[in-house]
C-alpha positions as CSV (number, residue, x, y, z in Angstrom):
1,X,0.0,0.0,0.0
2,X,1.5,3.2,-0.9
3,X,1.9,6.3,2.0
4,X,-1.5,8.2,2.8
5,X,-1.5,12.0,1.0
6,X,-0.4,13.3,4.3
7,X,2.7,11.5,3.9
8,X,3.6,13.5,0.6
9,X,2.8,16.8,1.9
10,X,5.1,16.1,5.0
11,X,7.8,15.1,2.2
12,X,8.6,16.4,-0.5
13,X,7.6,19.7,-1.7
14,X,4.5,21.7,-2.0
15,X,1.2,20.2,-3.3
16,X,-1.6,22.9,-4.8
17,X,-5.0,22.5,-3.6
18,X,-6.2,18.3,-3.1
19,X,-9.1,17.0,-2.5
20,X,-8.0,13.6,-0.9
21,X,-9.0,10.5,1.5
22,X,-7.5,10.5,5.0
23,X,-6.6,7.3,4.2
24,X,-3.7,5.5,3.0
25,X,-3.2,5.2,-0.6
26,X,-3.5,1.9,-2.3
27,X,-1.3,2.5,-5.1
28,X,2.6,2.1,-4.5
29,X,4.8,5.2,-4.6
30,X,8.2,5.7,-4.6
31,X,8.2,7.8,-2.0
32,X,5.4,8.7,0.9
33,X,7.2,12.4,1.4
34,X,6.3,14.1,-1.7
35,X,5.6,12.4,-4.5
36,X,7.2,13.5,-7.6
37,X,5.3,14.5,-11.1
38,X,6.6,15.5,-14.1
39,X,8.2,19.4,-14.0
40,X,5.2,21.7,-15.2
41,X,4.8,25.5,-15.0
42,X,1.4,24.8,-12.4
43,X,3.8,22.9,-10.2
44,X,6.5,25.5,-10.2
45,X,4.9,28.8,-10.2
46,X,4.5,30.3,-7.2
47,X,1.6,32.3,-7.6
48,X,-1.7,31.4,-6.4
49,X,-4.7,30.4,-8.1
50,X,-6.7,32.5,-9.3
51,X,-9.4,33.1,-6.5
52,X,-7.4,31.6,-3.9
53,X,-7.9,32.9,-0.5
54,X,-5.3,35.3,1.0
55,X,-2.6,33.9,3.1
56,X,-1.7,34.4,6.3
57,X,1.0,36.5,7.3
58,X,4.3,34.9,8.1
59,X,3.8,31.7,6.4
60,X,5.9,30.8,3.8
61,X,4.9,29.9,0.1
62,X,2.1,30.8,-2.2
63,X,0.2,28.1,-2.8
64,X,-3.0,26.7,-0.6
65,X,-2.0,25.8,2.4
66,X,-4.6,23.7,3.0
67,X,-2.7,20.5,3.5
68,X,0.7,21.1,3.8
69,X,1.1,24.5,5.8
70,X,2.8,23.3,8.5
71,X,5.4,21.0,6.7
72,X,6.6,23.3,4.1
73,X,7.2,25.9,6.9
74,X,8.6,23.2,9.4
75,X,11.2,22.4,6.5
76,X,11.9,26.0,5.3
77,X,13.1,26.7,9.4
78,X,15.4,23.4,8.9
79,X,16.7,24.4,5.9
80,X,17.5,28.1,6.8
81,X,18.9,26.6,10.1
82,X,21.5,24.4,7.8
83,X,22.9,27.5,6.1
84,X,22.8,30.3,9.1
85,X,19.6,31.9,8.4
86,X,17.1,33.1,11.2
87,X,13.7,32.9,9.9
88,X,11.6,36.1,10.6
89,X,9.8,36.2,14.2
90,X,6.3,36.4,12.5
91,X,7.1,33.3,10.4
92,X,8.2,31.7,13.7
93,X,4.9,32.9,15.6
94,X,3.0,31.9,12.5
95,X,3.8,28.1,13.3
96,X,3.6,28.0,17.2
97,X,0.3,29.4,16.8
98,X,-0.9,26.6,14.5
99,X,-0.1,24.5,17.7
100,X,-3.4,22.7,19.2
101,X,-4.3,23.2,22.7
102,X,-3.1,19.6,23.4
103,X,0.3,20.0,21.8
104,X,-0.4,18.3,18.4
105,X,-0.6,20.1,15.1
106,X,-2.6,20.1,12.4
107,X,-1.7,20.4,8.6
108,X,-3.1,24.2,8.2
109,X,-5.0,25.7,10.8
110,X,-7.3,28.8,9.2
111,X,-8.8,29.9,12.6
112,X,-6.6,29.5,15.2
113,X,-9.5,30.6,17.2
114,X,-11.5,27.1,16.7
115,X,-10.2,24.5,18.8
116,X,-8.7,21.1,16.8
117,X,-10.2,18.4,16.4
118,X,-8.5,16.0,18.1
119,X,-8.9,12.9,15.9
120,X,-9.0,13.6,12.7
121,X,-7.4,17.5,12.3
122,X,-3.6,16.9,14.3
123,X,-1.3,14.8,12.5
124,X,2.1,13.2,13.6
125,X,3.6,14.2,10.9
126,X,3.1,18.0,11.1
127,X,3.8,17.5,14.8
128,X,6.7,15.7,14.3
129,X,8.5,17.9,11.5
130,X,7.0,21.0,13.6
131,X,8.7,19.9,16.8
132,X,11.8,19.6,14.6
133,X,11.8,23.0,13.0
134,X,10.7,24.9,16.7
135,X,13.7,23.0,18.2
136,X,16.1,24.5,15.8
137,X,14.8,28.1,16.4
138,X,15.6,29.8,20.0
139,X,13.0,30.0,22.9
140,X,10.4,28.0,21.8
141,X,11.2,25.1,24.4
142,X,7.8,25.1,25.7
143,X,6.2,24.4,22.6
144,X,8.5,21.7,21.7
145,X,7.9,20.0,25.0
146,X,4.2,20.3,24.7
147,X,5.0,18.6,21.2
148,X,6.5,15.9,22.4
149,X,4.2,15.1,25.0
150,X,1.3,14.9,22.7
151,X,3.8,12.3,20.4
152,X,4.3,10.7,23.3
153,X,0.5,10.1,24.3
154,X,-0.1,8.7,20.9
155,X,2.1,6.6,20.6
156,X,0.6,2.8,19.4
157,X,0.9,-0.5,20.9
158,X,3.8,-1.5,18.6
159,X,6.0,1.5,19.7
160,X,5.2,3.5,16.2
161,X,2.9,6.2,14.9
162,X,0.7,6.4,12.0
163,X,-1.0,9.4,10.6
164,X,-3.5,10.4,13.2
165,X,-4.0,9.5,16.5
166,X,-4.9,5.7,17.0
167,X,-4.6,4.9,12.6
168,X,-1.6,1.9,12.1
169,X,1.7,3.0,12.8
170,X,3.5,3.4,9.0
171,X,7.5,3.6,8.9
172,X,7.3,7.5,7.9
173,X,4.9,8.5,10.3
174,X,7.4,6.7,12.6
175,X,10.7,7.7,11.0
176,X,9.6,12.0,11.4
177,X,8.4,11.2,15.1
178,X,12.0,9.4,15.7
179,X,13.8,12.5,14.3
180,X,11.4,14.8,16.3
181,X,12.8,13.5,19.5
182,X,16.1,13.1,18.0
183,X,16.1,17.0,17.7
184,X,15.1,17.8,21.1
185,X,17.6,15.8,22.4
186,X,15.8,13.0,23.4
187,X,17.0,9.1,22.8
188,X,13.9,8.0,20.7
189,X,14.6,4.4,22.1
190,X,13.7,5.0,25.0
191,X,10.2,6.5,24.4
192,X,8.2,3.1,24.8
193,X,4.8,2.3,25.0
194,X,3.0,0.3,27.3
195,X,3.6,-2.7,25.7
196,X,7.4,-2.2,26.0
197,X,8.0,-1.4,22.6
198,X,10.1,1.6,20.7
199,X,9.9,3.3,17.8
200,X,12.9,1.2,16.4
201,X,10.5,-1.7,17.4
202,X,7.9,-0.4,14.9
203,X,10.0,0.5,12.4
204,X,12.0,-2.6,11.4
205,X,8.2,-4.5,11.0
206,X,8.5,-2.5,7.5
207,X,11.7,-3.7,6.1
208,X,12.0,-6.6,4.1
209,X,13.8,-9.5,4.9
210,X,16.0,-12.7,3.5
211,X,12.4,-14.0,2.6
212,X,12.4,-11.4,0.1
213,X,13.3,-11.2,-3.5
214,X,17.1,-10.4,-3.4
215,X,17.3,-7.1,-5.3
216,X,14.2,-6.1,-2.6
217,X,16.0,-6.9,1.1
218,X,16.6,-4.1,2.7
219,X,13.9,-2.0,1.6
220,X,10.8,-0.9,3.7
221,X,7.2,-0.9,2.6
222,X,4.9,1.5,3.0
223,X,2.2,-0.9,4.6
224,X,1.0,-4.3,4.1
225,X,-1.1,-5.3,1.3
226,X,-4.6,-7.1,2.0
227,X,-2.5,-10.2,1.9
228,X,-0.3,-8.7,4.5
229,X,3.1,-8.5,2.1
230,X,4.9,-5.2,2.3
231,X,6.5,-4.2,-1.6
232,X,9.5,-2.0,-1.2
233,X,9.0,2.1,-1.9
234,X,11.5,4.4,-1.9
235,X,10.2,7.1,0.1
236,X,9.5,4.9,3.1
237,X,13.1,3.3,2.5
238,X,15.0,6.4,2.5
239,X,12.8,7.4,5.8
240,X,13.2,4.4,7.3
241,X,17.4,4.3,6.9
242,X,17.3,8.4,8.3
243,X,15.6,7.2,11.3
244,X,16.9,4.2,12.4
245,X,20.0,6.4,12.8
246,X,18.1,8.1,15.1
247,X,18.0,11.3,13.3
248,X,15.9,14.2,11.9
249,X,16.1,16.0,8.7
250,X,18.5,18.2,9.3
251,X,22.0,16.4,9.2
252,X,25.2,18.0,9.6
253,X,27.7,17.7,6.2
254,X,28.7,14.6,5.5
255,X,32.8,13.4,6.2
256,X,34.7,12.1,3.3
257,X,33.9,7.9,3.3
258,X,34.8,5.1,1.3
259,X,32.3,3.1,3.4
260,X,29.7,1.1,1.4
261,X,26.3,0.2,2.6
262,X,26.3,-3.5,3.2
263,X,23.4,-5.5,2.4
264,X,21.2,-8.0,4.2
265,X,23.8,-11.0,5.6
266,X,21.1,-13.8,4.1
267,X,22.6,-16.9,4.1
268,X,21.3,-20.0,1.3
269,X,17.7,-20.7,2.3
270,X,17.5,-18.4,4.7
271,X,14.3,-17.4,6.6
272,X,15.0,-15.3,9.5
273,X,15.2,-11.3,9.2
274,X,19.0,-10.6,9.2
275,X,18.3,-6.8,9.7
276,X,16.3,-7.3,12.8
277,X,18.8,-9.6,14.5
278,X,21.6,-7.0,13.6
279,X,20.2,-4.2,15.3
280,X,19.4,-0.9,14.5
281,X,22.6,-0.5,12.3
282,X,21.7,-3.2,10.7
283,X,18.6,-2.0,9.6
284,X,20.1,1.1,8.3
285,X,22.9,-0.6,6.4
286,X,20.6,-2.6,4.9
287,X,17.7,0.3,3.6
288,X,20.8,2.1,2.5
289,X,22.3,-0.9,0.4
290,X,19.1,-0.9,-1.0
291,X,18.7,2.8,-2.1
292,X,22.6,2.8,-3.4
293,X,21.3,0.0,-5.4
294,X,18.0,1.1,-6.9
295,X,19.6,4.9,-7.4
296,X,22.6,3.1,-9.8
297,X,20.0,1.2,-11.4
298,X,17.9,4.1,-12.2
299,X,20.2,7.3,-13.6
300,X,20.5,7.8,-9.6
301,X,16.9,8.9,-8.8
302,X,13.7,7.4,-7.4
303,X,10.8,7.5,-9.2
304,X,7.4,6.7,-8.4
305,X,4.0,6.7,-11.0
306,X,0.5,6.9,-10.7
307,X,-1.7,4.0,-11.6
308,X,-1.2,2.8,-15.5
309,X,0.5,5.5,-16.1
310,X,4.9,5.9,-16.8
311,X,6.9,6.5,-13.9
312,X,8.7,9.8,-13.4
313,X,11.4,11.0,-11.1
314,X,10.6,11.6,-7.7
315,X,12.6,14.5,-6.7
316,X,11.4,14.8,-2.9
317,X,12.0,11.0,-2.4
318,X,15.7,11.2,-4.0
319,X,16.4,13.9,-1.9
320,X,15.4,12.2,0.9
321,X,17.9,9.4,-0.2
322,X,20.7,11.7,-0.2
323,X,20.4,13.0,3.2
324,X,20.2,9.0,4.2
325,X,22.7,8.3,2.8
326,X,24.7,11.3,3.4
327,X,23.4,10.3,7.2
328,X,25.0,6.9,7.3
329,X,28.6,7.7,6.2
330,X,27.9,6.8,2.9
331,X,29.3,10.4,1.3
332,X,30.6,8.3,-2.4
333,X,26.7,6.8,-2.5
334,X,25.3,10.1,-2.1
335,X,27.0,12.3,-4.8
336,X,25.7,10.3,-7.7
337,X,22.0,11.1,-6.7
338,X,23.1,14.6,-5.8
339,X,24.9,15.3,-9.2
340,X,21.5,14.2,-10.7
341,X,19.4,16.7,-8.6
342,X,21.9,19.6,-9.5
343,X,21.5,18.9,-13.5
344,X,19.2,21.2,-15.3
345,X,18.5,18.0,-17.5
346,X,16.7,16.3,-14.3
347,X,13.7,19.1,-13.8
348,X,14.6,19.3,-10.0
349,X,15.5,22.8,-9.9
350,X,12.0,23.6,-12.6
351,X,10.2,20.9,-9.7
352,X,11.2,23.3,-6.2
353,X,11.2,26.8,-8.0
354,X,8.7,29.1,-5.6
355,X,8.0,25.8,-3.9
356,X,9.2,26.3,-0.3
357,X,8.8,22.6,1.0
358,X,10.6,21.5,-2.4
359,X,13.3,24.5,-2.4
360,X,14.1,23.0,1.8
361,X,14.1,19.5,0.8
362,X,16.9,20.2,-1.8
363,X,19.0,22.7,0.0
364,X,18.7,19.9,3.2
365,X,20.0,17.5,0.9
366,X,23.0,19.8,-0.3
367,X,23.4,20.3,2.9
368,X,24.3,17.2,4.1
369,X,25.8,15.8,0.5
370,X,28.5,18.6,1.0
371,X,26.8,20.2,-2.1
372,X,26.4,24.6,-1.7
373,X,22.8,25.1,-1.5
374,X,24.3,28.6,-2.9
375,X,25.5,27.7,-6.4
376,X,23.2,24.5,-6.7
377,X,23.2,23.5,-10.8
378,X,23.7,27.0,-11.2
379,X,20.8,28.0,-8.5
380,X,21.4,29.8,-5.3
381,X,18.5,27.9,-4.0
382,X,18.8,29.5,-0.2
383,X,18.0,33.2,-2.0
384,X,15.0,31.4,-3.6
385,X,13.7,29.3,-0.5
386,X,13.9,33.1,1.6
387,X,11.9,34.8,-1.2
388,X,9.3,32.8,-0.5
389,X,8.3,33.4,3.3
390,X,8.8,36.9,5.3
391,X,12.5,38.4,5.3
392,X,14.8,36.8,7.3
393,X,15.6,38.1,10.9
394,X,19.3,37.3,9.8
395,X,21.3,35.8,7.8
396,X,25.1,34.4,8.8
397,X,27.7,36.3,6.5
398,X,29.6,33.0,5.7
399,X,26.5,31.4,5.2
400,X,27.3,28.4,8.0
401,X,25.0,27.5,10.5
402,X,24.5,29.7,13.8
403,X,25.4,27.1,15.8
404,X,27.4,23.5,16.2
405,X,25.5,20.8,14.5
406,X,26.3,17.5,16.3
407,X,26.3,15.1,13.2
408,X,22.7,14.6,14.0
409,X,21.4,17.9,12.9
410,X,20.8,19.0,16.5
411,X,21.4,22.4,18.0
412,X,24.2,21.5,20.7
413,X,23.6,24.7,22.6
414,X,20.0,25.2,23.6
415,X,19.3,26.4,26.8
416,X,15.2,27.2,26.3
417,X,13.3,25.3,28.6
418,X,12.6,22.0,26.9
419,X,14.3,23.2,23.7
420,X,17.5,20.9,24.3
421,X,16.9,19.0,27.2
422,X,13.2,18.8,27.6
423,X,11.7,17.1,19.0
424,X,3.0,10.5,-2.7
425,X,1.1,10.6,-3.3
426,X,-2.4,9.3,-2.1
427,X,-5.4,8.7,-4.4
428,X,-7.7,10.9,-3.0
429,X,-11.2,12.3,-3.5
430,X,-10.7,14.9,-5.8
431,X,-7.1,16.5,-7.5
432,X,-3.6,16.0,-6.8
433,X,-1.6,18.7,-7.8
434,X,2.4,18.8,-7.9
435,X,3.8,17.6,-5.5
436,X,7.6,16.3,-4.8
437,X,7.8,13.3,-3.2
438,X,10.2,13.0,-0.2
439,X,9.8,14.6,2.9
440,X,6.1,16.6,2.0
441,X,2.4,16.9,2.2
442,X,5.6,16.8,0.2
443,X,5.2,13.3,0.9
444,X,4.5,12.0,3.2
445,X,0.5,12.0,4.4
446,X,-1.5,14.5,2.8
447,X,0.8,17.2,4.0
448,X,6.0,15.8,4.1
449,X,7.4,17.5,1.3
């Protein structure tokens, strides 16, 4: 089964107005966090649609915010956080206030003055890439720990999280949860549910084993079919191997390293899930293999397709794959994938142009591929992802980040309370409008670039 909408929006870049089902999609993507389509002036303008409602003041991006408000904000913070940019105060208040009286947050709030409701309108993945974006800005501790706790209250039985509260935990739900307490300095292993599982728990249920097809071990599935067999997608797989690092979207430059993923260990006739019994690194190794894999097999990029129809590159999802990869040491794996997204040829830089959930995804990627986000193909893609919100409060003259990032794209120097010691594409009901698979409504459930 392929991610829910919600997944997109949280992934990959910015999706125009949708109609869609709050439920998971049954046709596979690519990637859950912003499903790809083809580069077209709709997807890339940045001007609204004609009749569109006026948007709020302080949010970033043109486009209806209707399902992926908070994500494409929540990634524009992370992305101006890599390169030394303060985002604007009334972009910063725009996104706390979005915050639900419980702590959760829902894709786009219009009325902050109407309560949430609490089942159906918060979403762990808008909390999760929220809590991730508020701990990289200073004094928002509060609302980072309020955050968390909500995370924490719904977390299910099998130590994961799906879309909304109580819905089957899915490995990106999971995987922007993980990296949500990863950046507020908290060891996502040891947030366990009643049951006495993790998140790690309920993410390794995704990947596929030794009883898989060889050239599909190591790669997760979105969730199970009716027959209960996961198929592999690469959104979810490049989520998956972030996470079970134990880290968020932001991630620190990646050090020179020859080191190459290493596959599943599956022996002759083996049976038994090889991943599983060698640990978390394991399980990363192994997703990471498999991306390294798929991307040489395929011009290094992900793609992803709707039903019937030709598949296209997935720019959010291969993105994603880079800042995986970049993640796990694997710098060499990383730069074919990142050459790809830099070449005018590819349509990346025509995918993200205005498209603030798109434009973060890519300079995140850059970012942690040891790419300039500055002179990107030819694109200083950081002047482009600041033209789209409120000007910057400041921004670093050499263009580093404020402060020390600790490999795991954490702040090591927060002292807010809570702050640092206290965070495609779905067949829906209606139209699905560009989006960019990876991290977004952006891909992930109708809201992770």
């Amino acid at each position: 089964m392929a991610p829910s909408f919600a997944v997109h929006a949280r992934r990959g870049a910015v999706a125009l107005a949708c109609a869609v089902a709050v439920g998971a999609a049954a046709a596979p993507l690519a990637n859950a966090a912003g499903a790809d389509e083809a580069p077209s002036a709709a997807a890339s303008s940045s001007a609204p649609a004609p009749g569109a409602q006026k948007l709020p003041k302080g949010l970033y991006g043109a486009k209806d915010p209707k399902f992926d408000a908070v994500w494409r904000q929540s990634l524009a913070f992370l992305a101006q956080d890599a390169v030394g940019v303060t985002p604007a105060t009334e972009a910063i208040d725009w996104l706390t206030q979005q915050q639900c009286a419980d702590g959760g947050f829902p894709a786009f709030r219009p009325d902050t003055r109407k309560s949430c409701d609490p089942k159906k309108g918060e979403f762990s993945d808008a909390t999760g890439a929220a809590v991730q974006a508020l701990a990289a800005v200073e004094g928002r501790g509060a609302d980072v720990a309020k955050g968390l706790d909500w995370l924490t209250r719904h977390q299910n039985k099998d130590g994961g999280w799906g879309m909304n509260p109580g819905s089957p935990s899915d490995p990106n739900s999971t995987a922007v949860v993980i990296g949500a307490f990863a950046a507020a300095d908290k060891d996502p292993g040891k947030v366990t549910a009643r049951s006495g599982k993790n998140p790690y728990d309920a993410l390794r249920n995704f990947q596929l084993g030794c009883d898989a097809k060889q050239g599909e071990r190591g790669a997760f599935g979105y969730l199970p079919d009716k027959d209960g067999k996961l198929s592999p997608n690469g959104l979810a797989t490049a989520d998956g191997a972030l996470a079970a690092q134990g880290r968020g979207f932001l991630v620190a430059p990646a050090k020179q390293s020859d080191a190459e993923p290493k596959p599943l260990a599956c022996a002759d006739g083996a049976k038994g899930d090889a991943a599983k019994a060698a640990g978390r690194q394991g399980t990363a190794d192994a997703a990471a293999a498999y991306l390294a894999a798929t991307l040489s097999a395929g011009d290094q990029h992900l793609t992803s397709a709707m039903p019937g129809a030709e598949p296209q590159p997935d720019y959010g999802s291969t993105a994603d794959a880079v800042i995986a990869l970049a993640a796990g040491g694997h710098k060499d794996a990383a730069q074919g994938p990142l050459k790809w997204l830099q070449a005018s040829k590819s349509g990346a830089l025509t995918w993200a142009k205005g498209d603030p959930g798109a434009l973060a995804k890519l300079v995140l990627a850059a970012h942690a591929g040891g790419a300039d986000p500055r002179a990107f193909g030819g694109t200083d893609l950081v002047e482009q992802l600041n033209a789209t919100g409120p000007t910057p409060a400041a921004v670093s003259s050499d263009g580093e980040a404020r402060d020390g990032e600790d490999g795991k794209g954490e702040k090591d120097d927060k002292d807010d309370d809570g702050g640092g010691t206290g965070v495609w594409w779905v067949v829906g009901v209606g139209l699905v409008a560009g989006i960019g698979i990876g991290f977004l409504l952006s891909g992930r459930k109708k809201q992770r670039l």
